[in-house]
C-alpha positions in Angstrom: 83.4 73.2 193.1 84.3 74.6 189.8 81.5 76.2 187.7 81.8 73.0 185.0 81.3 71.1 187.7 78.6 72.4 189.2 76.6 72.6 186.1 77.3 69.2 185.0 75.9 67.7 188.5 72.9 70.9 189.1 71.8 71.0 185.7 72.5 68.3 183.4 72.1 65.7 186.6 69.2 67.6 187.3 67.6 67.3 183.7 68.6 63.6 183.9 66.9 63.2 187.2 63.6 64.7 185.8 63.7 62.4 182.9 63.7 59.3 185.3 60.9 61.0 187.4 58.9 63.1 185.8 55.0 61.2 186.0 54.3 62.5 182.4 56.0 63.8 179.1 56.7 66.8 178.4 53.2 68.0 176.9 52.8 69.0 173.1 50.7 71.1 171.7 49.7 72.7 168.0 51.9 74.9 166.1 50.7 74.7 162.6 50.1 72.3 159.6 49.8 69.1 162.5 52.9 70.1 164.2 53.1 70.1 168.0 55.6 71.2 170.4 56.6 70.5 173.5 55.0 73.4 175.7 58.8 74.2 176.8 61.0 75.3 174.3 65.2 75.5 174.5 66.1 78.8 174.1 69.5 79.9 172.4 71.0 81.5 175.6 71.0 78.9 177.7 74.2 77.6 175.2 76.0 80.4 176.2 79.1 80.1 178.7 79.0 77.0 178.2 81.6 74.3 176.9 80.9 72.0 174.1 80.4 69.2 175.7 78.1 70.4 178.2 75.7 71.9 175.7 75.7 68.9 173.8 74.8 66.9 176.9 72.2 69.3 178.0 70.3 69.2 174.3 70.5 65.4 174.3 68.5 65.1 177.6 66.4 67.9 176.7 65.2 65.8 173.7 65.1 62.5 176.1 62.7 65.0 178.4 60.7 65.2 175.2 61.5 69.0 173.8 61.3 68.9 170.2 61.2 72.9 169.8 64.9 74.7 169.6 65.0 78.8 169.4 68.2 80.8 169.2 69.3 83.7 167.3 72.5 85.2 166.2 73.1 87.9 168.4 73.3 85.3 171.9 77.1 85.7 172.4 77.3 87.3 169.1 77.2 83.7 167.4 78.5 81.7 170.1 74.7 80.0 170.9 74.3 79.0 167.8 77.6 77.9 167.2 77.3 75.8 170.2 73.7 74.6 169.2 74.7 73.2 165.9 77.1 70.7 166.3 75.0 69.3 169.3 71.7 69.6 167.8 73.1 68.0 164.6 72.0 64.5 165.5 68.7 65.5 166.2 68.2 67.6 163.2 65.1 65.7 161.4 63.5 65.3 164.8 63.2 68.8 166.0 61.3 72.0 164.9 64.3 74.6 164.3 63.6 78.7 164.7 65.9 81.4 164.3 66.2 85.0 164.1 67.5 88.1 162.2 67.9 91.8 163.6 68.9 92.5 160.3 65.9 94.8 159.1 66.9 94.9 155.3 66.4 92.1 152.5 70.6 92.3 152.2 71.1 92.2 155.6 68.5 89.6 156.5 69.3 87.4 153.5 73.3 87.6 154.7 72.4 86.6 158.5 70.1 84.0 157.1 73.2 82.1 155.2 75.7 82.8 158.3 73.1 81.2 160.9 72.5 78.3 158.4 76.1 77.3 158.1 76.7 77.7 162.0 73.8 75.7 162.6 75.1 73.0 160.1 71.3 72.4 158.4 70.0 73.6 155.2 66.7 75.1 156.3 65.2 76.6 159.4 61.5 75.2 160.5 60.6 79.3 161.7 62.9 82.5 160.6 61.5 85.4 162.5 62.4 89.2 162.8 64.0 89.7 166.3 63.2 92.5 168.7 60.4 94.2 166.9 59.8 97.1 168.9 59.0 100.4 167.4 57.3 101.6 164.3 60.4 102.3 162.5 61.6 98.9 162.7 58.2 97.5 161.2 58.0 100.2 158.4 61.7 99.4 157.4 61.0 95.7 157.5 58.1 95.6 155.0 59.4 98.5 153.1 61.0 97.6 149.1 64.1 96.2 149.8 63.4 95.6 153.1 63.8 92.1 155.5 60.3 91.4 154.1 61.6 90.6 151.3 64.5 88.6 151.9 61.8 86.4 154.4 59.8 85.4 151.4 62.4 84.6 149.1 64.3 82.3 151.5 60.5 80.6 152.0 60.5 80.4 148.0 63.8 78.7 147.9 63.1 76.3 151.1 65.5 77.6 153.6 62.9 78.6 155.5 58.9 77.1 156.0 57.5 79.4 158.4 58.1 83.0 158.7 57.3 84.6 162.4 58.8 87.8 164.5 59.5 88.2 168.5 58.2 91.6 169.5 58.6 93.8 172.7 55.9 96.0 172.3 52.4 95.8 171.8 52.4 98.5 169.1 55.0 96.8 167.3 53.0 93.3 167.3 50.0 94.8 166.4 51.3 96.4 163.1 53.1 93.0 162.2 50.3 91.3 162.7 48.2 93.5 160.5 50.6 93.8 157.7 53.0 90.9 157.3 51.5 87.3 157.1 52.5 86.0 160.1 52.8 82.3 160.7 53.3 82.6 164.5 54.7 85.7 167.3 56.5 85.2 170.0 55.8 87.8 172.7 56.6 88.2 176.3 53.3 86.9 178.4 53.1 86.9 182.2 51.0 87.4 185.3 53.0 90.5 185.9 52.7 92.4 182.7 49.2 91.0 182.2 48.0 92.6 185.7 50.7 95.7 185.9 51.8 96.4 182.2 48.6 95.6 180.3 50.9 94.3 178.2 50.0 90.5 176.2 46.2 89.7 176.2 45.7 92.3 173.7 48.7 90.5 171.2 47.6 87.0 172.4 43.6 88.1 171.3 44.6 89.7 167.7 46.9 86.9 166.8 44.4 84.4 167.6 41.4 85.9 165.5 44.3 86.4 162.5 45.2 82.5 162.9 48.3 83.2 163.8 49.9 80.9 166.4 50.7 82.3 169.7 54.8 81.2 171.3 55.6 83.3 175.2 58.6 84.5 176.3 59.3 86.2 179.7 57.4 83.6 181.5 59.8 83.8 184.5 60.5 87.1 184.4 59.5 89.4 187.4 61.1 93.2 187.0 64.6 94.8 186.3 67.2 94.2 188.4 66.8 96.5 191.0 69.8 98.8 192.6 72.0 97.4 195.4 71.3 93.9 193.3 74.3 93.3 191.9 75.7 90.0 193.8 72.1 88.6 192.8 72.3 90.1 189.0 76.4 87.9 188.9 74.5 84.5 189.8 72.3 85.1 186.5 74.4 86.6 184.0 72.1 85.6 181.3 69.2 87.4 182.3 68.9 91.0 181.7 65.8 91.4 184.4 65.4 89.8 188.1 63.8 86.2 187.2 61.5 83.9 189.6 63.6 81.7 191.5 61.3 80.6 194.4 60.4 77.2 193.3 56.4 77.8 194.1 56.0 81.1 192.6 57.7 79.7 189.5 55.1 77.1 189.3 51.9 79.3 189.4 54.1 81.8 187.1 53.9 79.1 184.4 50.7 77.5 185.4 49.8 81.4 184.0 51.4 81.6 181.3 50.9 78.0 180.2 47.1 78.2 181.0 46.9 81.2 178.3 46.4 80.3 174.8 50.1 79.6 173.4 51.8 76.8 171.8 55.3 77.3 173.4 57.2 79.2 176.2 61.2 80.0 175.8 62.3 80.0 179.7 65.1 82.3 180.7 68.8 81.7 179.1 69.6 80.9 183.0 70.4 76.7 182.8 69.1 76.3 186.0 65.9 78.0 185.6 65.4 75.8 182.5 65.7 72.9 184.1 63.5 74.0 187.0 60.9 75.1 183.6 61.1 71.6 182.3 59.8 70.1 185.7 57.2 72.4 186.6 55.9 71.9 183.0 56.3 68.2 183.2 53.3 67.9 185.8 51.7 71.7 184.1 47.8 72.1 185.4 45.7 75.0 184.1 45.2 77.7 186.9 41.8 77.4 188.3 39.8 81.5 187.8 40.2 82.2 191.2 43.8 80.6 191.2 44.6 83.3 188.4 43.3 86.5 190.3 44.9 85.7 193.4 48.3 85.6 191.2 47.5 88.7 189.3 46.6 90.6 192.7 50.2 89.7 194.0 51.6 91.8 191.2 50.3 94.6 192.5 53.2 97.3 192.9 55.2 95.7 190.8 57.3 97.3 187.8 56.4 95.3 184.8 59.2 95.0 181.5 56.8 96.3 179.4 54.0 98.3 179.0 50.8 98.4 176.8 
C-alpha cells in the first residue's frame, strides 16, 4: 500500500472512527480570559510530508473530534507546516485558538517572521505568538534586550496581530528567567513521567508559572529517550520525531494520564500522525492517575535517559 494510502485509511479513517466512538468530547480546559482548550492540541509537524488534501482532511476531523487549539511554527519543514496549515485551517479560522512561533531573537527578525507566518497562514492575527526554543541564557538576555524580539512581541500585541504573548522552552533555566522577566501569558514546556522522575526537569517550571499566573501548555508528553544506536529502521518509521516516542498503546495511556493529571491547559503530541491520533483517543476517555498510579509510573523510569535535565 502506498504511503497516501495508508495514511488516509490509518490515520484520517482512524480520526474518523474515534469521532463516531469516542464516549465523550474531547475535554476543554482554561487558557485565559474564559478561553478553554481542548486538552489535545494539533501540532504543526504533524502537516509535514503530507499532501494538501490530506492535511486538510486531517484538520477538519480534528475539529469534528473537538480540537479547537492549533500550534505550528515556521521552522517545521522550513515553512511547509504552516503553509499546509493555512489553507486547511482557513475555514475554521474564527473557531480556533491560533499559536505560532519565532526563533527569531531580535525585534527585526521577530517582527519579519511574524508578517511571513501571518501571510502563509492566511489570517490577520495569531491568538499566542511565542519565542521558540528558549534554551540558554543568551537567548533570553538577547530577547529582552533593546532592540530585541521583546520588543517586536509587544508592538505586534499593540497593533492586534497578536493577543497573547507566550515562549516554548527546553530548559529549566531558560523558563525560569522568562518567567521572571517577560510577562508571560502562558509556557509551553516539555512535561513527563520520565523527566519528572529521571531529569527533574518540569515540576519546578509547572510550580513558578502557576504562582506568576501564567498558564501552563506540555509538550513531550510521549516522548521516552533519544533514539538509541542500532535504531535506525525504528527511527525511518517516525521521521518526525527527533527522540524514541511511546508507541505501546497502554504505556501511552498512563504517559498522558501523567501528564494530563498535572496542572496544564494543553498538550502538543508528537509531529508523528499516528501517535496523534492514538493522543486524541486516549485523551477522549482521559482519567486523572490515582497517587499510587503515579509512583508506580515514575518508578518505571528508573534507568532511563531523560531529554532534559533540571
Amino acid at each position: 500500500m502506498e504511503r497516501r494510502d495508508f495514511l488516509k485509511s490509518a490515520v484520517a479513517g482512524g480520526l474518523a472512527a474515534g469521532a463516531a466512538n469516542a464516549a465523550s468530547p474531547l475535554p476543554k480546559r482554561p487558557y485565559k480570559d474564559g478561553i478553554s482548550l481542548s486538552i489535545v492540541g494539533y501540532g504543526g509537524v504533524v502537516s509535514m510530508g503530507l499532501a494538501q488534501e490530506e492535511v486538510t482532511r486531517l484538520v477538519a476531523l480534528s475539529v469534528e473530534r473537538g480540537v479547537n487549539y492549533f500550534d505550528v511554527a515556521p521552522s517545521y519543514g522550513n515553512g511547509e507546516a504552516e503553509e499546509k496549515l493555512g489553507p486547511a485551517l482557513e475555514p475554521y479560522r474564527k473557531k480556533v485558538f491560533l499559536a505560532c512561533k519565532t526563533g527569531m531573537r531580535d525585534a527585526a527578525g521577530a517582527r519579519k517572521e511574524l508578517e511571513r507566518s501571518l501571510q502563509r497562514l492566511k489570517t490577520d492575527h495569531f491568538d499566542l505568538y511565542q519565542f521558540h526554543h528558549v534554551t540558554t541564557m543568551d537567548d533570553v538576555n538577547k530577547i529582552l534586550a533593546p532592540g530585541g524580539a521583546g520588543e517586536a512581541f509587544f508592538q505586534a500585541r499593540k497593533e492586534g496581530k497578536v493577543k497573547y504573548l507566550g515562549c516554548s522552552v527546553h530548559s529549566v533555566e531558560g523558563a525560569l528567567a522568562m518567567i521572571e522577566k517577560f510577562p508571560l501569558d502562558s509556557i509551553l514546556f516539555p512535561c513527563n513521567y520520565v523527566l519528572y522522575s529521571q531529569g527533574n526537569f518540569g515540576p519546578q517550571i509547572l510550580a513558578k508559572a502557576k504562582e506568576k499566573g501564567i498558564a501552563r501548555m506540555a509538550i513531550k508528553a510521549l516522548a521516552r529517550t533519544r533514539w538509541p544506536k542500532g535504531a535506525e529502521a525504528e527511527r525511518a518509521k517516525r521521521p518526525k520525531c527527533w527522540y524514541e516516542p511511546i508507541t505501546d498503546p497502554e504505556q501511552a495511556r498512563q504517559a498522558i494520564r501523567f501528564t494530563l493529571s498535572e496542572d496544564i491547559t494543553a498538550a502538543i503530541p508528537p509531529g508523528d500522525e499516528k501517535l496523534y491520533a492514538l493522543m486524541l483517543d486516549l485523551a477522549a476517555g482521559f482519567k486523572p492517575l490515582a497517587a499510587a498510579e503515579r509512583e508506580t509510573l515514575l518508578a518505571s523510569a528508573k534507568g532511563v535517559e531523560p531529554l532534559f535535565r533540571a
